[in-house]
C-alpha positions, -999 to +999 in steps of 0.1 A: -034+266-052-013+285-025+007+271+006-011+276+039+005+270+075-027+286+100-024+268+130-053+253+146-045+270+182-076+280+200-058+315+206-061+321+165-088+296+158-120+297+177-121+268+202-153+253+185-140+251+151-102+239+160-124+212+178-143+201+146-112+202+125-094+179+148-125+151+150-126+154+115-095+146+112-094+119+135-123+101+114-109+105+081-071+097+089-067+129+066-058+167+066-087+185+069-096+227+060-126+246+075-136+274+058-158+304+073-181+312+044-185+348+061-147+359+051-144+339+036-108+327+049-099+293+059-091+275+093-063+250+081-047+221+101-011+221+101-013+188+079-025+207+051+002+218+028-018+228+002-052+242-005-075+259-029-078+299-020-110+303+003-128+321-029-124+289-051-135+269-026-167+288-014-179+293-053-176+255-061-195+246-030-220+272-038-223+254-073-229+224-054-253+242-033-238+218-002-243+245+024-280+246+017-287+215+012-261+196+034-250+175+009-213+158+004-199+169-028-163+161-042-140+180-055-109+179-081-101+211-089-062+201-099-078+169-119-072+131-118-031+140-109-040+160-074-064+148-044-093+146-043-113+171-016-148+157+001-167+192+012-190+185+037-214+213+054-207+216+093-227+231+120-209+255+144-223+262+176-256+256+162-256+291+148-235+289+114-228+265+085-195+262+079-175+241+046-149+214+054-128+201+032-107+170+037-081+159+013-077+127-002-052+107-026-067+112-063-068+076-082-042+089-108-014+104-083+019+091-081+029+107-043+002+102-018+023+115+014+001+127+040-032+121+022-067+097+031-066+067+013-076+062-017-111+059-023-145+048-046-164+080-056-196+071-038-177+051-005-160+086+000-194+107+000-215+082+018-189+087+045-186+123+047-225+123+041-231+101+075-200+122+093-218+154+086-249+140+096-236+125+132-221+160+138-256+178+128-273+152+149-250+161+181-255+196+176-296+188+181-296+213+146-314+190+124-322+153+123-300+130+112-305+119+075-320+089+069-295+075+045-265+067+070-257+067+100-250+055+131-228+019+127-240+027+090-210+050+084-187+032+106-191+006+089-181+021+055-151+036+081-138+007+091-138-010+056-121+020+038-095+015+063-092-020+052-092-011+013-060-029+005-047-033-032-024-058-021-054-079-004-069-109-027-100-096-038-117-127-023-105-117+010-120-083+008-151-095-005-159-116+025-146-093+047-174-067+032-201-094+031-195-102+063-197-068+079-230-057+062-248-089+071-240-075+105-245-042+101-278-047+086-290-077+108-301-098+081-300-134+069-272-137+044-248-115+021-229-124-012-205-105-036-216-126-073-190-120-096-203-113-131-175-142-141-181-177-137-146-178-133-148-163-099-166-179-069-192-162-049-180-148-017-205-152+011-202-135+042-207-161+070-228-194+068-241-196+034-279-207+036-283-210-004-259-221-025-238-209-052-266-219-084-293-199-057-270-165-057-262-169-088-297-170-103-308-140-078-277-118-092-288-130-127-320-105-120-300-074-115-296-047-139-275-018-138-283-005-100-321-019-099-331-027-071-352-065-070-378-074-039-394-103-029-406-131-019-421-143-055-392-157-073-387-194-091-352-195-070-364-191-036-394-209-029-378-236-012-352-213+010-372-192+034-365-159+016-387-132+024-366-104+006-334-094-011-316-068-027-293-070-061-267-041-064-242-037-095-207-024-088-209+007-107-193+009-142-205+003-180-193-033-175-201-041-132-173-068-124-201-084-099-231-077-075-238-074-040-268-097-027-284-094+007-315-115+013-337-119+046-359-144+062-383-114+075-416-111+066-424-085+044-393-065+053-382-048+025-347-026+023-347+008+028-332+037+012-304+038+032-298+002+036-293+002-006-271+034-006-252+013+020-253-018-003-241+004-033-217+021-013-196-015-001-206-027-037-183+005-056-159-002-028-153-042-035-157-033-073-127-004-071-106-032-052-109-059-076-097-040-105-071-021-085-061-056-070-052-068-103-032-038-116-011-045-086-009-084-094+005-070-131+028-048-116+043-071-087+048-096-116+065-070-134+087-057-107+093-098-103+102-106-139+126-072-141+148-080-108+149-120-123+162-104-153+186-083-135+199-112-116+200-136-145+219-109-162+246-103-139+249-145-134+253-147-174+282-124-170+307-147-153+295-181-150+326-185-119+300-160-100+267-174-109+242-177-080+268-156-060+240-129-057+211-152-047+238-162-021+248-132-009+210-120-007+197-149+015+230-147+035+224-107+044+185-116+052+202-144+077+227-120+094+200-093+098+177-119+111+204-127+137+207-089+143+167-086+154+160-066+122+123-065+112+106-085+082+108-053+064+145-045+064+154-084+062+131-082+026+155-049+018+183-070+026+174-100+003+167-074-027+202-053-020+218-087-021+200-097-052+209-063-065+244-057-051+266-064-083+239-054-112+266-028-124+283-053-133+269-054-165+283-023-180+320-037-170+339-055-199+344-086-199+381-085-209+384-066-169+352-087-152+369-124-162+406-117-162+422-148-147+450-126-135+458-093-116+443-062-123+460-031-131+455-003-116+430+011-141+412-019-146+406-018-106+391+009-112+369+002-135+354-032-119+355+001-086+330+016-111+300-012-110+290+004-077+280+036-093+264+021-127+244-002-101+227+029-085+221+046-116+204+013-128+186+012-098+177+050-094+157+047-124+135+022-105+112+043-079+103+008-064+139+000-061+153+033-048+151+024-012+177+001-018+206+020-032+221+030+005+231-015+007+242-011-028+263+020-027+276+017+001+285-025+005+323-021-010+332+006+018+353-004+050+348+008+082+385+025+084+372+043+056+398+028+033+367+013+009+347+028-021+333+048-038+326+073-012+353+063+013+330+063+039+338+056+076+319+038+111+284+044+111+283+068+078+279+037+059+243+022+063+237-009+081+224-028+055+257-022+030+278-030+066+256-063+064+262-067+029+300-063+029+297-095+055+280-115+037+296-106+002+331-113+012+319-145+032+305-159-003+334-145-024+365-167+003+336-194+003+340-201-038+366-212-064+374-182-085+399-182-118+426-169-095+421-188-064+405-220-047+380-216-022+393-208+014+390-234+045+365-227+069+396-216+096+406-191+070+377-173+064+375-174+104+407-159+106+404-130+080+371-118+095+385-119+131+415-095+121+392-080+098+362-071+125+365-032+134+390-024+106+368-036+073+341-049+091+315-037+115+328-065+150+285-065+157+282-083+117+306-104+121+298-115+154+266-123+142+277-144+111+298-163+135+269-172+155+245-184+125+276-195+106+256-231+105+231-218+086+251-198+062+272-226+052+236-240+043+229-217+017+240-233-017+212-236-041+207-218-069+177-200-089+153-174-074+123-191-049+094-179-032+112-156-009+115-135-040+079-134-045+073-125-005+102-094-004+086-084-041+051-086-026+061-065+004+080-038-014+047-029-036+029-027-003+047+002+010 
């Protein structure tokens, strides 16, 4: 693998194929290579930061034979832990065949920047297959292929841009269902889940009933293909036909059915390697949906236990962070921030003090005044909470509200010192809300402070320790801080958990 940087400008790249490289683009939503087979050397989009030499990539697509034969192929040539590249055979100027390559996020990487999506094995090709095929078509070179095409592969388009981990399954499902009854003009689709568990999904009005699909899925085996009209659970319906596909895998999670009220219409090729195609696609997004349901209730169960943690150090303090967290979420609110940075917000605060926990106890509950060396040390949490954190890749986007939410504007704070607008907005929001809780609560050393103190500190406090634009903003949803008071972790843990995975 080498870097590449050719640009695609019609002075260095010949107008026709910059102009196939940028369509293909467009309809993959990924970088995309074009390869002369004559140099062989490459025509690469500036997206491309990486790509096989020209010679790798012309012997494996000779292996395939996908010049001849104008088939989709993929390829792996770094494995499961780099992308994935569909090759697809491209006519140029209806005189040569030229190889494309466009890269797309391997099921086993980690960083996906820049890549397609994510995608099943036989989604990916029947896409490139009916992409190559719509381009052959509008060069008049060959006929299009009778497998897909047309709203055939935009259909498997539009619902590969809809492939969404974080989606129920069931919402997908119908989502599917629902687009190849249209696609396909016919009565009535279902995904059957091989569980009883699960319910059948239908895809608009459902004509049958769940005992009906369920005995027509009961017929399919492995990727046959069943026709009727003679069968004991449709006599009584109006079926004519239908079609049972597996989800592909030694153990298929469920089937796709499609039945019609035609007579004697019976699928097609292409209309089963569009079945099979949606069917690998809802199977792939079931079992990834479920990883990511294990791993949001991990992420979940880890920050509880962070929280609990740091609560379980100093019962004076406990539900300060929960506090704190739904307090910065309010103040961003106020400051038009976006759901996304308010669920930052509501983690940060969560988060804000876990370094506490490597501070002793003898310095964390002292009654009395610190020494100067045991200020220091509670100083330190900040930077035990960000290497906590930093070991957390789903966490590391908030370590600027927990770094930076002890510094003061005047630049008098810590660690970092840091002054105005060097120190994040969220840790400026953070600092707000923190020291609102902290004069809010009865500490060993002190009683709570009246409501006119609290005012007054943060008046002579706004534009020395305190950003004026947060304070002004805590002033105005001061009601509804004053509010927050309960305890424990809710559902809005859950929602900012949920959205975090997402991103």
């Amino acid at each position: 693998m080498r870097g590449l940087t050719v640009d695609l400008d019609s002075r260095i790249v010949p107008s026709e194929w910059a102009s196939i490289g940028r369509r293909l683009a467009r309809e993959f939503t990924a970088p995309v290579a074009l390869l002369d087979p004559k140099g062989p050397r490459w025509y690469v989009d500036p997206a491309v930061e990486i790509c096989p030499t020209p010679e790798s990539a012309l012997s494996w697509a000779n292996s395939e034979g996908i010049l001849e034969s104008h088939r989709a192929a993929l390829w792996t040539p770094d494995g499961d832990e780099g992308p994935t590249w569909l090759g697809l055979s491209i006519p140029i100027n209806g005189e040569t065949e030229g190889l494309a390559l466009a890269a797309f996020a391997g099921s086993q990487m980690t960083e996906r920047k820049g890549l397609g999506p994510p995608c099943p094995e036989n989604a990916l090709k029947a896409w490139g297959q009916s992409v190559a095929d719509s381009l052959r078509a509008d060069s008049a070179l060959r006929p299009v292929s009778p497998h897909l095409a047309g709203e055939d592969y935009q259909l498997i388009a539009r619902l590969v841009r809809r492939l969404k981990i974080s989606d129920p399954p069931e919402r997908f499902q119908g989502l599917a269902a629902s687009a190849l009854r249209a696609t396909l003009r016919i009565w009535a689709v279902a995904w059957v889940p091989l569980s009883s568990r699960e319910q059948v999904v239908v895809g608009g009005p459902d004509p049958l009933g769940t005992t009906v699909w369920r005995g027509l899925a009961a017929e399919g085996v492995g990727h046959t293909v069943h026709f009727g009209p003679t069968h004991p659970y449709i006599n009584h319906t109006g079926v004519e036909s239908f079609a049972i596909i597996a989800s592909e895998g030694q153990s298929p999670p469920g089937h796709i059915v499609a039945v019609d009220a035609s007579n004697h219409r019976k699928f097609s090729s292409g209309e089963v390697a569009i079945l099979q195609a949606v069917a690998s696609m809802i199977g792939t997004q079931r079992t990834n949906g479920r990883i990511y349901s294990d791993l949001k209730e991990l992420l979940f169960g880890v920050i509880r236990a962070l929280t609990a943690a740091i609560d379980a150090k100093d019962p004076y303090t406990s539900g300060h962070s929960e506090r704190v967290a739904r307090m910065a979420a309010r103040i961003g609110e106020e400051l038009g921030m976006h759901s996304n940075q308010k669920s930052d917000l509501y983690l940060m605060g969560l988060l804000h003090d876990v370094g506490k926990i490597g501070i002793n106890d003898s310095v964390l509950k002292k009654a009395g005044p610190l020494t100067p060396d045991e200020y220091r040390v509670i100083q330190s949490h900040v930077e035990i909470g960000v290497k906590i954190l930093s070991e957390m890749k789903k966490l590391n986007h908030l370590l600027p509200g927990v770094a930076g939410h002890h510094e003061s504007l005047d630049g008098k704070g810590y660690p970092a010192g840091l002054m105005g607008e060097a120190i994040p907005i969220e840790a400026r929001i953070l600092a707000v809300a923190d020291s609102f809780d902290s004069m809010s609560s009865t500490r060993p050393y002190r009683r709570r402070l009246s409501p006119s103190q609290i005012t007054e500190i943060f008046r002579k406090g706004a534009g020395v320790q305190w950003d004026p634009r947060v304070v002004e903003a805590l002033f105005n949803c001061h009601a509804d801080l004053e509010s927050i008071r309960q305890k424990g972790l809710g559902d809005s843990l859950q929602d900012v958990v949920r959205e975090t995975l997402n991103r």
